[in-house]
C-alpha positions, 0 to 999 in steps of 0.5 A, spaced: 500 500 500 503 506 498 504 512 503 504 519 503 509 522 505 513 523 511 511 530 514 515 533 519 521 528 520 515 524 523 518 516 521 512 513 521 510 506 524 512 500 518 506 496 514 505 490 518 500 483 514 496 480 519 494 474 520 490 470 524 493 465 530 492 458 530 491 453 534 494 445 536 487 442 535 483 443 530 480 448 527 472 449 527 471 451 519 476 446 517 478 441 521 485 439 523 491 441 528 491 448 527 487 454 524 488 456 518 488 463 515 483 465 510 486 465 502 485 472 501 485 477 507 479 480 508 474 483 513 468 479 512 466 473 516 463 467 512 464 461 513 463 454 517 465 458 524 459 463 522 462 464 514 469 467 514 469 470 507 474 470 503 473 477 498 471 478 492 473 475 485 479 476 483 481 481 476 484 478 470 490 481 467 492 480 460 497 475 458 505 477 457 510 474 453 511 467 452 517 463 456 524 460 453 521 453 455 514 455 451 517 457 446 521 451 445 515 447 446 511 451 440 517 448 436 516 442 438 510 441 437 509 445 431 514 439 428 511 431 426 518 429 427 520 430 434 517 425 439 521 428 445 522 435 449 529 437 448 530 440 455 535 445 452 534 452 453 534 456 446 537 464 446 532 468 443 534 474 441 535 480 445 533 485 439 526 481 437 521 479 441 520 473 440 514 468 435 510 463 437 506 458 433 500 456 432 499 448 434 499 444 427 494 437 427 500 432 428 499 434 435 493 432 438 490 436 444 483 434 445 477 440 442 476 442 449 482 445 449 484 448 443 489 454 445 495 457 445 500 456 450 500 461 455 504 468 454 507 469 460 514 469 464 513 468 471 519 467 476 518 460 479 520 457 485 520 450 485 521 445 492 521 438 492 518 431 496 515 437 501 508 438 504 506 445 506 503 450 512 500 456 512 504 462 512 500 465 519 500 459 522 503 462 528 508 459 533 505 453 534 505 446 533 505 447 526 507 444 519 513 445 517 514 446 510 516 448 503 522 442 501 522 440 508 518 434 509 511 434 506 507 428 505 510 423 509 514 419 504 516 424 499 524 425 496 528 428 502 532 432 496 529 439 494 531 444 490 529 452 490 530 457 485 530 464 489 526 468 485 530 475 483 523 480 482 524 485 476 518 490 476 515 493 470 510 499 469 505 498 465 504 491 467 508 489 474 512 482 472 516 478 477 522 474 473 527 470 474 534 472 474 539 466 473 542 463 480 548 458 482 546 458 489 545 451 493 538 448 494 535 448 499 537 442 503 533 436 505 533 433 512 539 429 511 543 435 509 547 441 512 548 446 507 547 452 508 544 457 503 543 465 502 536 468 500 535 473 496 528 474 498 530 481 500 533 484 494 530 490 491 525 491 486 527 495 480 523 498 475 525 497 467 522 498 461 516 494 457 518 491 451 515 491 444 511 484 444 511 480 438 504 476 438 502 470 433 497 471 428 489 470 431 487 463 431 481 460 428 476 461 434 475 455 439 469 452 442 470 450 449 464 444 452 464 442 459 461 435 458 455 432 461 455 428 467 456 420 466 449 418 471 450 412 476 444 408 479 440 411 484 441 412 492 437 412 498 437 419 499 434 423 506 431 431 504 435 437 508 433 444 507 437 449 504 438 457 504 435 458 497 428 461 496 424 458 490 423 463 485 418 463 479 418 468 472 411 469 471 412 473 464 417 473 460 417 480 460 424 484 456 427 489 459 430 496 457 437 497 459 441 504 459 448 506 461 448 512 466 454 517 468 455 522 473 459 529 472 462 529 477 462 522 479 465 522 486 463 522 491 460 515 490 455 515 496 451 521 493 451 518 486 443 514 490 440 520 491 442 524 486 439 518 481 432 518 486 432 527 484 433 526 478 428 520 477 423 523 480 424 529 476 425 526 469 422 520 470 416 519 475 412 514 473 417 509 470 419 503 475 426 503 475 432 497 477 439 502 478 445 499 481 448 505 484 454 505 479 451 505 472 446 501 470 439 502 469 434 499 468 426 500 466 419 496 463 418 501 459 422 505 453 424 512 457 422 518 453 427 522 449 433 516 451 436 513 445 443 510 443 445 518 443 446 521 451 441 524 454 443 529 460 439 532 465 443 537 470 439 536 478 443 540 485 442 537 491 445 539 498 451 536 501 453 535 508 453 542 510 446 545 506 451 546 501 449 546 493 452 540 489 451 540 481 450 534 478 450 532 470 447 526 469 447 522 462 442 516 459 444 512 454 440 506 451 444 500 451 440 495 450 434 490 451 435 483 456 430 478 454 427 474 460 427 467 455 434 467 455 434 464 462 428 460 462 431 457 455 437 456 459 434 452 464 429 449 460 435 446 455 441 445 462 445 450 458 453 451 458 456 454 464 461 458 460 455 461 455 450 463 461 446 469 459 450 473 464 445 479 462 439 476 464 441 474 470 446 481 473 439 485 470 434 480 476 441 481 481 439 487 480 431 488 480 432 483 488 437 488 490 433 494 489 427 491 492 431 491 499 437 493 500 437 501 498 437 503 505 443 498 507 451 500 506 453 496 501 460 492 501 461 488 495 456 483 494 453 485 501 450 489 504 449 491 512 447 495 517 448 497 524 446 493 529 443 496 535 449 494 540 454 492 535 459 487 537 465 490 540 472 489 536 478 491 538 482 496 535 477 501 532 472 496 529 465 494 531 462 488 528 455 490 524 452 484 522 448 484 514 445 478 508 447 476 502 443 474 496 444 473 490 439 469 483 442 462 482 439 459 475 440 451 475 434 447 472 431 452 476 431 459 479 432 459 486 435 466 490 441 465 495 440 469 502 445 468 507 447 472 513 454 476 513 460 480 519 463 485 517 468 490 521 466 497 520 470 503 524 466 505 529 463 512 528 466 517 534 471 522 535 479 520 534 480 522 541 476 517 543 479 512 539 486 513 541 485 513 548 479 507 549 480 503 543 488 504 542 489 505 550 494 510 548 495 517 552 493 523 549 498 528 553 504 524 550 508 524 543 506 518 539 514 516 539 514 515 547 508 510 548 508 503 547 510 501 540 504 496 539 500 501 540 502 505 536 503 500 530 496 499 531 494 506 531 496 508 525 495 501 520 488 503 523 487 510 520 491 509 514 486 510 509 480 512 513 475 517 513 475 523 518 471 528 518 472 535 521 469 541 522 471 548 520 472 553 525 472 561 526 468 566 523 469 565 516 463 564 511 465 556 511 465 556 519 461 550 522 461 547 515 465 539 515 469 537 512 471 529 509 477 527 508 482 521 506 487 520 513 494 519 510 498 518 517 500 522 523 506 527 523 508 531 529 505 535 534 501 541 533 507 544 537 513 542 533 510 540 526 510 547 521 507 550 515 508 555 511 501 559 511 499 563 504 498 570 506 494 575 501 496 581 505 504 579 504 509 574 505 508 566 506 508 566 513 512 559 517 508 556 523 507 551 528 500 548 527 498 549 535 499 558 532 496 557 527 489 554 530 491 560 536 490 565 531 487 564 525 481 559 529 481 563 536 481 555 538 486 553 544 489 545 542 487 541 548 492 536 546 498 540 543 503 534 545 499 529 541 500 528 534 496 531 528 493 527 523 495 528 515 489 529 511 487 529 505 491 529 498 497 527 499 501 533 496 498 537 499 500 538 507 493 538 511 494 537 519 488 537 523 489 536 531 486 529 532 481 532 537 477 536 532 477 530 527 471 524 528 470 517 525 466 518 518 460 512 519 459 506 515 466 505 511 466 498 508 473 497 508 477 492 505 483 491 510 485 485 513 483 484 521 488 483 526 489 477 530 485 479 536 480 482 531 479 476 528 479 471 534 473 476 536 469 476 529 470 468 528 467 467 537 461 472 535 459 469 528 460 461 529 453 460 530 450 453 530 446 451 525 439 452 528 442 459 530 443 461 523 437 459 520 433 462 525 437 469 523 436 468 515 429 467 517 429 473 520 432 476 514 427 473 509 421 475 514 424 482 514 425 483 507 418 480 506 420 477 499 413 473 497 409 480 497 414 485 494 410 489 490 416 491 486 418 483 484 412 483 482 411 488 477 418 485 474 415 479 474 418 475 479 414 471 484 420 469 490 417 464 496 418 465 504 421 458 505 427 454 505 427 450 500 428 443 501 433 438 496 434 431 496 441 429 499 445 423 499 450 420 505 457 416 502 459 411 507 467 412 510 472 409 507 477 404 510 483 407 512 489 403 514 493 407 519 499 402 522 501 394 520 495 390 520 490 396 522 483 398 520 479 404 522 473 407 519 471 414 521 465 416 525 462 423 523 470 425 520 473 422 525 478 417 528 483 415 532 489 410 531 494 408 537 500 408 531 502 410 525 502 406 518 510 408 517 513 411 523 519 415 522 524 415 528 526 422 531 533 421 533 537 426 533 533 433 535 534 439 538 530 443 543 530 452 542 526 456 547 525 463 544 525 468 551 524 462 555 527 458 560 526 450 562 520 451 568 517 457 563 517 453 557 515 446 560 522 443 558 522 436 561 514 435 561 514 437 553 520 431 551 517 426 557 510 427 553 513 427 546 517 421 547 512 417 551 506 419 546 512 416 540 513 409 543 505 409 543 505 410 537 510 406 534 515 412 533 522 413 536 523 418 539 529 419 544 532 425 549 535 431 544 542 432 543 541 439 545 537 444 548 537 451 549 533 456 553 532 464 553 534 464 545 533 471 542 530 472 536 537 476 533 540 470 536 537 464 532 541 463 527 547 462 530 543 457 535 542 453 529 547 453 527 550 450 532 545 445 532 548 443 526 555 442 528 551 437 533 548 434 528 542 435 530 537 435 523 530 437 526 529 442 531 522 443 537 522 451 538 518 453 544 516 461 541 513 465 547 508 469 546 511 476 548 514 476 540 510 478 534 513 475 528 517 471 531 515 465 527 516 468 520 523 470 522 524 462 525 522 459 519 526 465 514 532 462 518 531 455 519 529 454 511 532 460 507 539 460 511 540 454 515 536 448 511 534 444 518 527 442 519 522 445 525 517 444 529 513 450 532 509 450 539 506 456 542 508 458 549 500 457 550 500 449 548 506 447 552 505 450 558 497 449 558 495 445 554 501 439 552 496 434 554 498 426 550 492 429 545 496 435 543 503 432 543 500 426 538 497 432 534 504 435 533 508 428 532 503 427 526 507 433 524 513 431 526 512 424 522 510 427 516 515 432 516 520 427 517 517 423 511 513 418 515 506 416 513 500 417 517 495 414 514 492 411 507 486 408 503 485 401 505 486 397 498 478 396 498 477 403 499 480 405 493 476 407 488 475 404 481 478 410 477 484 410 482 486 403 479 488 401 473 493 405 471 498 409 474 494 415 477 497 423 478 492 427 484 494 435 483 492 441 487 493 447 485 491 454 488 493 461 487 493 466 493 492 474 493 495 480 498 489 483 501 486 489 497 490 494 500 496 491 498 496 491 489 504 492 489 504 485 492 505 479 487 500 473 487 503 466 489 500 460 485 503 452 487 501 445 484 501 439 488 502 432 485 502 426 488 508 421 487 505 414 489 500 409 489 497 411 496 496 417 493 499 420 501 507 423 497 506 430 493 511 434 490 510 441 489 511 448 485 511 453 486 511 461 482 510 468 483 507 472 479 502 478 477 498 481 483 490 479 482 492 473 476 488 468 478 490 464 471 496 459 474 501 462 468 506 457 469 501 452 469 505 448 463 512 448 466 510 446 472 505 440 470 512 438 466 516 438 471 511 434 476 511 430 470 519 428 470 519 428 478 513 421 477 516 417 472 522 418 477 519 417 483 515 411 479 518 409 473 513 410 469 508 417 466 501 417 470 496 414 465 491 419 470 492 425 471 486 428 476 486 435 478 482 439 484 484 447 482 481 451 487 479 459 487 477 459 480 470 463 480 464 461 474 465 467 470 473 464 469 471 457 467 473 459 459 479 462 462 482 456 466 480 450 461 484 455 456 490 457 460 490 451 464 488 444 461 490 446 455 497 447 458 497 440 462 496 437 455 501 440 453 506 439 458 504 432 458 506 431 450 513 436 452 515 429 456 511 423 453 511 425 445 506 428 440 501 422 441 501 422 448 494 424 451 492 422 458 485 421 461 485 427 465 479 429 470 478 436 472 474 439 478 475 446 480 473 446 488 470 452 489 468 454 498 467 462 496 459 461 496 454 462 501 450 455 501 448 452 508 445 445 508 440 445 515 436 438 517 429 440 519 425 438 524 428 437 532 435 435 529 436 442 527 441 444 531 446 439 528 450 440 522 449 435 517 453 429 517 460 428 513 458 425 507 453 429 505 453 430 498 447 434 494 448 433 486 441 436 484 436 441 483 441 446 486 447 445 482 447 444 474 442 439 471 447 437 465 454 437 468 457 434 474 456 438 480 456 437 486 456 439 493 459 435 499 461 436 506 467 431 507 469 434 514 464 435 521 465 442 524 467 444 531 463 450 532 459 453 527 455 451 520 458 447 515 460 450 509 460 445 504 465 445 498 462 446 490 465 440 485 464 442 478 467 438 473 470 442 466 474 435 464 472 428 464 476 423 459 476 418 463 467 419 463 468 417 470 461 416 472 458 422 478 458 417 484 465 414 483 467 421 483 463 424 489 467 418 492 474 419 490 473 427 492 470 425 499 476 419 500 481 424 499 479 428 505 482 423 509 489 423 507 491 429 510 496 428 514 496 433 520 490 431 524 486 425 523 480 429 521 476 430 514 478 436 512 473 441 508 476 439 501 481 435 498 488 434 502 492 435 495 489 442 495 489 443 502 497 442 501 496 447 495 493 452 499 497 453 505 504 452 500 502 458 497 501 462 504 507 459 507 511 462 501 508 468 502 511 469 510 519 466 507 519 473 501 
């Protein structure tokens, strides 16, 4: 996020990303041995812990140029002689940008996924045999990490190419700059390496780009669903409404725009005065941005601009004008849609029209008096919950059209923190805890931190003092930060009568504004433009009411929101029906007249229930779970835990439970059929700035796997253990929270952390029983790949996005690879998806010997609108790393399924059980979902607190013609490979890797 400058010699308090903490048990949401973050910071709560949201859908940015290794492929595949890749770099030209090639027909890629290769380069960071954690995973007993024990089983070696980032200005690129530094080492290794995750970022010039002739249009189909024989099936209730289009009615759409168009909460009212005056009689739709829309053709508007010019008053009385142009844009026909679900239409040509005109006829109905925050909209509660930190928690719905084979409307409740409206000074001393009576520079430190991440960005209002004609107006500004106090901080005053004067702020309010600053030693507050010095004594400032804001929550806020907003499921029905009570959806007159016909009920939908698998989870050992959960007294592959240390960061022996956490640990290790013997080293007191030379030291012993106990008294601590121990020492560790070793290290807690331990060691926990296995798993040699792309908050568009792609490496579908890249800030597209699909490819055949016949891939954060784009960029890209390695004429039977949990379905059971979740299992593949393509919703996991959420599957490749159920099946089984807890997880363990892969990346650059 960029800052303003730094006035008055003030150093301002550094940006800090917060992350949630987490915990040695598992989390509510998603069940496992720690919390695990949202993908995408985000403020809005909504999730199976009350709805935690993870934001709005990402933007796409335009391709780029195609890699060395792409362009090598294009040749290729563009040559019928060549069988294989040839792995050599060519040298492109330094004065040409260079050419790609259209594919020819000697190279069979399936009709689906006809395009061209990718035009990108993006640095990539590559990591062998590893299984990934999340980057907010607090210290705690965590998982370890990129390159450093995932999967338990997977090759100890790993390699890590550090990415040399190379910004560019019109499009920011992140490339690759050649590197001869170590890989990182593996678990039998020592060797250290030298990050370059701090090197800066430099900006160059674009280069002109050569791009390939247009290629013949492609066709893009989801197939059908391949229909299995019918189940028993129980009915549950969901949250969605049935809605009925009475006439197939055709409404005019019109594009409007507003001079000036800021500021934007003016925009409703100015389009009201201006309906009333233009167009009273007309019932009309409008978005609050620039869309229109009316039953009837509006008088005098054509595809030529009609202007009307209206005033109203502002905050003050004060008279604001406004320009107001219409402009005729078309007509959206309501028998698109009902031909859409009469025939099961595509998803990829959805009548997107249709359906945005009828969002925005449901929205209009209700919500005009809520405060809009993307797609949902809130109000204050009459006692809103406290936050911390400034904010308080407003509660509000969501609703949305869904069109399957019918029309339903999606209504969900939502949490959001919102500043709170009140005068800074009350913010500062109550919220924050600081003292108004001294400088900003001479209180506590996090405080003060906070203070300021707090009023970056925010709205302020101030009122105008003194005898002038603008006296007693407000003011609404945009605060930048805080400079020095009123009596220090200077500025040069404009004066009409004679020379610019220089002076204090404290003088200028003394005798300009008659006004005596209360507070003259606390820090002013820098206002407005950012190249203009606008300070305001923090006492004459107040908070501006509603600010939908998209920061990030810190910790404790967070902690708070999740505790408020995990309601158990009849709590939440209850709360939606409210809302559908208040919003009285069955007798909207306005529906109506937009021939829309929407029930008060919750609508009830058949539902299956899949049985457990079998796990095999020790020698000879068999347990199936109940209700997601299991418990096993060994391991299927224990690994020996010989030669370890032990670090406490700011803690001596009694303060991090030294002798009961080994006690524990090796006692709970022989239950387990794991060897854990006493460590060779242990050091106490550690600090932070002394960590290096400790591991180091370690190493000399010969110690290759550390337990470090982080008290809790230091931020950041754990991002600063895990850059040392993996980015300059190369050791494995395990992180415990102070909290968990001295309150609750318990035998359950440190099982929880030897099933980290074990898989970081390159153990097995636990796997299918052969029985369990589902058919499409046999009969070949089968890749499992998760992929996922993680995104900075949307305050952070400096910041790259981060993608990985998991891939298993054995027949128990338990070891995986991963890949990791960086590349442009907000790309959803994996732009490397080729090259990585390559390389995971060369690490199977010589894991196994052999190419997978089978590739099935669950890629997560992929949205509706971006179905075209991912079987365009990334299936395509699969198809073709797959002929770069195995040949021209090499195809294999691929699955693909995004994984989808950014939604707002709930499933309810009805009657006297509904303050229970459905059970694990439970999967709905009907009238909600998509009639013609495999689509489905399963809740795999049981969630501790809360409404489950449950995981959206929608296929967009099926070679194999998989029938639905053993589909169903094999994204349920493999919930259960997870290897940190032993719990059914909320979607399947390869993309569960995937996504903690790219949060932990995050923390390590």
């Amino acid at each position: 996020m960029a800052r303003g400058k730094n006035k008055g010699g003030k150093k301002e308090a550094p940006d800090s990303t917060k992350t949630p903490s987490s915990e040695s048990q598992p989390s509510e949401s998603q069940p496992s041995t720690s919390q695990i973050p949202t993908t995408e910071p985000t403020t809005t709560i909504e999730d199976d812990l009350g709805g935690l949201g993870l934001g709005e859908s990402r933007k796409r940015r335009p391709r780029k140029k195609p890699t060395e290794k792409q362009e090598s492929a294009q040749a290729e595949l563009s040559n019928p002689k060549l069988t294989q890749t040839d792995n050599s770099k060519a040298e492109v030209p330094k004065t040409e940008a260079p050419k790609t090639e259209a594919l020819k027909p000697e190279a069979p890629i399936p009709e689906a996924c006809k395009s061209e290769a990718p035009k990108s380069e993006e640095s990539k960071i590559e990591t062998r045999g590893s299984k990934p954690e999340s980057a907010a995973d607090k210290p705690q007993d965590d998982d370890d990490g990129l390159g450093l024990g995932l999967g338990g089983g997977g090759r100890k070696k790993t390699r890590s190419r550090k990415p040399k980032f190379t910004a560019v200005e019109t499009d920011i690129k992140y490339s690759k700059a050649p590197s001869s530094e170590p890989a990182i080492p593996g678990p039998s290794q020592s060797k250290p390496i030298t990050s370059t995750a701090s090197q800066p970022i430099q900006y160059v010039q674009n280069k002109p780009e050569v791009k390939a002739a247009p290629a013949a249009p492609v066709l893009y189909k989801i197939p059908d669903k391949i229909l299995s024989p019918p189940s028993r099936t129980v009915p549950i209730l969901t949250n969605y409404l049935a809605m009925k289009i009475t006439k197939p009615l055709k409404i005019y759409r019109y594009d409007v725009t507003f001079k000036p168009d800021k500021p934007k909460k003016f925009i409703a009212q100015v389009f009201k005065l201006v309906k009333s005056k233009e167009f009273p009689k007309e019932i009309l739709a409008f978005d609050q941005t620039k869309n229109c829309y009316s039953l009837t053709p509006l008088p005098k508007i054509t595809t030529e601009r009609y202007g009307v010019k209206v005033v109203i008053k502002d905050m003050n009385g004060k008279d604001m004008p406004f320009e107001v142009s219409f402009k005729a844009s078309g007509i959206v026909d309501y028998n698109n849609v009902l031909k859409h679900m009469a025939t099961g239409g595509s998803s990829l040509n959805a009548p997107t029209d249709t359906i945005q005109c009828i969002d925005i006829v449901l929205k209009q109905g209700t919500l005009e008096s809520y405060v809009k925050a993307g797609r949902q909209y809130f109000m204050r509660p009459a006692s809103p919950i406290d936050l911390g930190d400034g904010l308080e928690m407003w509660t509000g719905l969501f609703q949305s059209a869904i069109f399957t084979s019918k029309a339903f409307i999606n209504v969900d409740v939502a949490h959001k923190g919102f500043p709170k409206n009140q005068p800074m000074i009350d913010a500062f001393t109550r919220d924050f805890r600081l003292d108004p009576n001294r400088p900003m520079d001479r209180q506590p430190g996090r405080a003060v931190e906070a203070f300021n991440e707090f009023i970056r960005g925010l709205k302020v209002v101030s009122k105008i003092l003194g005898t002038g004609p603008s006296s007693g107006q407000l003011r609404e500004h945009i605060c930048n930060g805080v400079v020095d106090p009123p009596s220090r901080q200077t500025f040069t005053l404009e004066n009409d009568k004679g020379p610019p004067v220089r002076m204090t702020v404290y003088e200028y309010f003394m005798k300009e504004k008659k006004y005596r600053i209360k507070y003259p030693d606390l820090n002013c507050l820098w206002v407005g433009p950012k190249d203009k010095n606008i300070y305001l004594p923090m006492e004459l400032v107040e908070v501006a009411y509603g600010q939908a804001r998209n920061k990030q929550l810190n910790d404790r806020q967070l902690s708070t929101m999740v505790r408020e907003a995990a309601t158990p499921p009849d709590v939440r029905k209850r709360k939606i029906e409210e809302v559908i009570q208040k919003m009285n959806y069955s007798k909207n007159q306005f529906f109506k007249t937009y021939g829309l016909e929407i029930a008060n009920e919750f609508y009830q939908v058949e539902a299956k229930i899949l049985e457990a698998p079998t796990l095999e989870v020790g020698p000879r050992q068999f347990t199936v779970p109940k209700k997601g959960v299991w418990q096993a007294n060994c391991l299927l592959k224990p690994e020996a835990l010989n030669s370890w240390g032990f670090i406490a960061i700011e803690l001596d022996p009694r303060g991090c439970n030294y002798e009961d956490i080994v006690s524990k640990l090796m006692n709970t290790g022989r239950q387990m059929g794991m060897n854990v013997t006493q460590p060779k080293m242990a050091c106490f007191n550690i600090r932070i700035n002394d960590l290096h030379k400790s591991m180091l030291h370690a190493l000399e012993k010969q110690v290759n796997f550390l337990v470090v106990v982080v008290s809790g008294r230091g931020r950041d601590y754990y991002h600063k253990l895990k850059q040392i121990a993996e980015l300059k020492v190369g050791i494995l560790t395990q992180c415990i929270k102070e909290d968990t070793a001295t309150r609750r290290m318990n035998p359950q807690t440190a099982r929880n952390i030897l099933l980290k331990v074990n898989s970081k060691l390159m153990g097995i926990n636990q796997a299918l029983e052969n029985r369990s296995i589902p058919q499409c798993l046999k009969g070949g040699a089968v890749m499992i790949v998760g992929a996922d792309v993680t995104h900075p908050s949307p305050d952070q568009s400096n910041i790259p996005s981060i993608a990985a792609v998991t891939a298993s490496m054995d027949t128990k579908c338990y070891i995986y690879n991963i890949e990791l890249s960086i590349q442009t800030p907000k790309k959803e597209m994996i732009v490397q998806f080729e090259d990585i699909m390559v390389d995971h490819f060369h690490a199977f055949k010589k894991s196994q010997g052999i190419l997978p016949k089978k590739v099935f891939v669950f890629r997560d954060g992929v949205s509706e609108g971006q179905f075209a784009e991912v079987m365009k960029s990334e299936l395509t890209g699969l198809h073709r790393a797959y002929q770069r390695v195995a040949g021209l004429n090499a195809k294999p039977e691929v699955l693909f399924i995004l994984v989808q949990k950014r939604h707002h379905t709930r499933f309810f059971l009805p009657g006297n059980n509904a303050r229970f979740n459905v059970d694990p299992g439970t999967v709905v593949d009907r009238d909600i979902v998509h009639p013609r393509e495999l689509d489905f919703y399963l809740v795999s996991h049981q969630a501790i607190k809360g409404t489950a959420r449950p995981t959206r599957y929608h296929a967009v490749c099926n070679d194999g013609r998989i029938p639905e159920n053993e589909v169903e099946h094999l994204a349920y089984y493999l919930c259960h490979l997870y290897a940190r807890c032993m719990r059914a997880v909320s979607y399947p363990a390869p993309t569960y890797y995937a996504h903690l892969a790219c949060l932990r990346a995050r923390s390590l650059t």
